[in-house]
N, C-alpha and C positions, 0 to 999 in steps of 0.2 A: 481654709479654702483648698478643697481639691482641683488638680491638674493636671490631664493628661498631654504629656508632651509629645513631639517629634520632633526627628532631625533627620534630612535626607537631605543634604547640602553638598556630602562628595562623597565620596568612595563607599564608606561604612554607613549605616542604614542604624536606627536606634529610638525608644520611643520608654518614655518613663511616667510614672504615677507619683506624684506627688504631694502633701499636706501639709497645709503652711509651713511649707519651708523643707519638709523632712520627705525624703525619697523613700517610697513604700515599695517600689519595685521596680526595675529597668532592666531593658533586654537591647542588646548588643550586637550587631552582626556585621562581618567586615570580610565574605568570604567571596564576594566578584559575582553575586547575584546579583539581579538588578532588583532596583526599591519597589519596583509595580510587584514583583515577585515576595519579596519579605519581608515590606512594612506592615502590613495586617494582620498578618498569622504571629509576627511581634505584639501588637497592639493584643491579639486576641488573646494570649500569652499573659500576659503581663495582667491583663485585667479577671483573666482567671482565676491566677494565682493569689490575686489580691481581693476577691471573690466580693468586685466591683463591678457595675455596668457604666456605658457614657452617659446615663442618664442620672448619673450620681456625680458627675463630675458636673465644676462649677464656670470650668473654663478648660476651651482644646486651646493647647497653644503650639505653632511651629515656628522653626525658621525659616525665615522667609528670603534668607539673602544676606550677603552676597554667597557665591556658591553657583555647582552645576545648574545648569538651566533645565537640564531632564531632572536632576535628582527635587530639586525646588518646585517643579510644577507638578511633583507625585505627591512629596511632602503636604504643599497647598490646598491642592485635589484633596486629599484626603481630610485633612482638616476641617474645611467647608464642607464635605458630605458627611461626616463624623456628626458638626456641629448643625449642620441643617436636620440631620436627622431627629438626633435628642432635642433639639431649640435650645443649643444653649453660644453662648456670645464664644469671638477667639481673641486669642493675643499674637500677632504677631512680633518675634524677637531678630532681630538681627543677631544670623549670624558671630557674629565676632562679639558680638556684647556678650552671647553666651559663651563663649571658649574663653574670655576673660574671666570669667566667672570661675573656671576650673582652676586658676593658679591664684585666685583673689588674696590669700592666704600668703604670697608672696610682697612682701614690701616692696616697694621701688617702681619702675617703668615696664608694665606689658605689651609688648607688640606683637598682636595679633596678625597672621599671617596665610593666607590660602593662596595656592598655587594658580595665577588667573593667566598665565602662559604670557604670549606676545610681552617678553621680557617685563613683566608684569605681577605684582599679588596683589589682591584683593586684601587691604589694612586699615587699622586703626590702631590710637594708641590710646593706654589708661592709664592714672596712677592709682598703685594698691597704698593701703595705709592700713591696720589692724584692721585686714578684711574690708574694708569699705571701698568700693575703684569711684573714680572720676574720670569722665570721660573727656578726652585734650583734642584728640582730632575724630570727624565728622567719618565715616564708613567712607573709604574711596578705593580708584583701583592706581594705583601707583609704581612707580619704577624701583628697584632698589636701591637705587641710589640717591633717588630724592629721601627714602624714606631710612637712609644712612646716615644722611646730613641732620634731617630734624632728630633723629636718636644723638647724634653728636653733638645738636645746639641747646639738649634737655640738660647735659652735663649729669646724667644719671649715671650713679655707679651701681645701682643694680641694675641689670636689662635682662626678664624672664621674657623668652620665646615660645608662643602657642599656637596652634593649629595645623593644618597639614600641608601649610608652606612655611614651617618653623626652620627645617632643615637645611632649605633652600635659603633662608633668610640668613641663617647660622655660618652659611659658607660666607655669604657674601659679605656678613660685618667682621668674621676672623681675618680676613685678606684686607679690608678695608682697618684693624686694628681697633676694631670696637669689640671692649669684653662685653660676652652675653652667656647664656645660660640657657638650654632646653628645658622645656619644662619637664616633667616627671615621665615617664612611657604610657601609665593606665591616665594622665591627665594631657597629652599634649595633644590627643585628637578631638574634633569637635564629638559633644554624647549629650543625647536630649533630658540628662539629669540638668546638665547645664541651663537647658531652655528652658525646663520647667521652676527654675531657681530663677532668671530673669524674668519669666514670664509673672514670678508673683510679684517682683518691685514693679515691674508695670501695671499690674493689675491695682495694686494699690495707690498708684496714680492717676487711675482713671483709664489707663490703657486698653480697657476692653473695647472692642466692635463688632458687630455683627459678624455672620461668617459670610454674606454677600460681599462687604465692602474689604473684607484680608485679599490682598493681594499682593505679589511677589514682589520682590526688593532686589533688579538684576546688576545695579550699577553700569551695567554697558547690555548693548541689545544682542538677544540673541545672533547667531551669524546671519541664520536664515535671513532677517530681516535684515540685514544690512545687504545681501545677495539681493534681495527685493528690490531694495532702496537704489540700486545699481543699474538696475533693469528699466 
């Protein structure tokens, strides 16, 4: 099964080709451009070089969330027109189920982490076992400190930290007296090798949809609409 990925969830922009299971080419970009600017000429990239078209691919899959609100509705955006174009079905991935996937390889407790501000990340946790994760809590946006206490009531003595609120996450269980662990530098940011690796255990779930019906995954509303909602 081929799959072309993306991920435009925060900062870095990224978009990968993949074959049942095995990454035939990804391209990378984390230089402060915006994703309306460098996800396509990635995408075009990638499927050059792997001298593919999207009308060869079996399934567009993005992340859909949690994550920026601009960077997610370019992501999106692109996906459905990607996928309306060729006709072919999408997977949407959760965020964080794919950045679990980059340290799967890691035994013990993952806690998934993006930086969702207002004393807040955007988390989930997994457990790894000879590469296989299980997932233990639901995608939410949480406090650190609620999410100190559940890593302290798991009684894990491995704790691998991933995503681009790892750091953030890292300070606050060293002070708190919880050992943890960064995950690796080329693996602790979110990269749509990731997605296209979840997107095929969903795919082979059943997970596929339309690309009408993919849509984003914000966990909390834009601001705008909350300024609305006030008015």
């Amino acid at each position: 099964m081929k799959i072309l990925a993306l991920e435009t969830s925060a900062k870095a922009v990224s978009a990968a080709v993949a074959e049942d299971g095995k990454i035939l080419c990804c391209g990378y970009q984390d230089t402060g451009l915006t994703h309306s600017r460098t996800l396509m000429p990635i995408v075009e990239g990638i499927l050059k070089n792997t001298e593919l078209t999207v009308s060869q691919m079996d399934a567009i899959a993005v992340a859909v969330g949690p994550g920026s609100f601009t960077g997610i509705r370019i992501g999106v955006a692109a996906a459905k027109g990607l996928a309306f174009a060729a006709d072919k079905p999408t997977v949407g991935v959760s965020t964080l189920a794919a950045m679990a996937r980059n340290v799967a390889f890691a035994d013990g407790l993952i806690v998934c982490a993006m930086d969702a501000r207002r004393s807040q990340i955007y988390n989930a946790l997994f457990s790894a076992r000879d590469g296989v994760l299980t997932r233990l809590t639901p995608d939410r946006a949480i406090s650190l400190e609620e999410v100190a206490a559940e890593v302290t009531a798991t009684g894990a003595s491995q704790i691998t930290l991933v995503g681009d609120g790892a750091a953030l996450c890292q300070a606050h269980f060293q002070h708190a007296g919880i050992p943890c662990r960064l995950a690796p530098p080329h693996l602790v940011m979110q990269n749509a090798s990731s997605v296209a690796l979840e997107a095929l255990e969903l795919a082979r779930a059943g997970g596929l949809q339309s690309a009408q019906s993919l849509q984003p995954a914000y966990l909390r509303p834009p601001h705008a609409v909350k300024l609305k909602d006030r008015m």
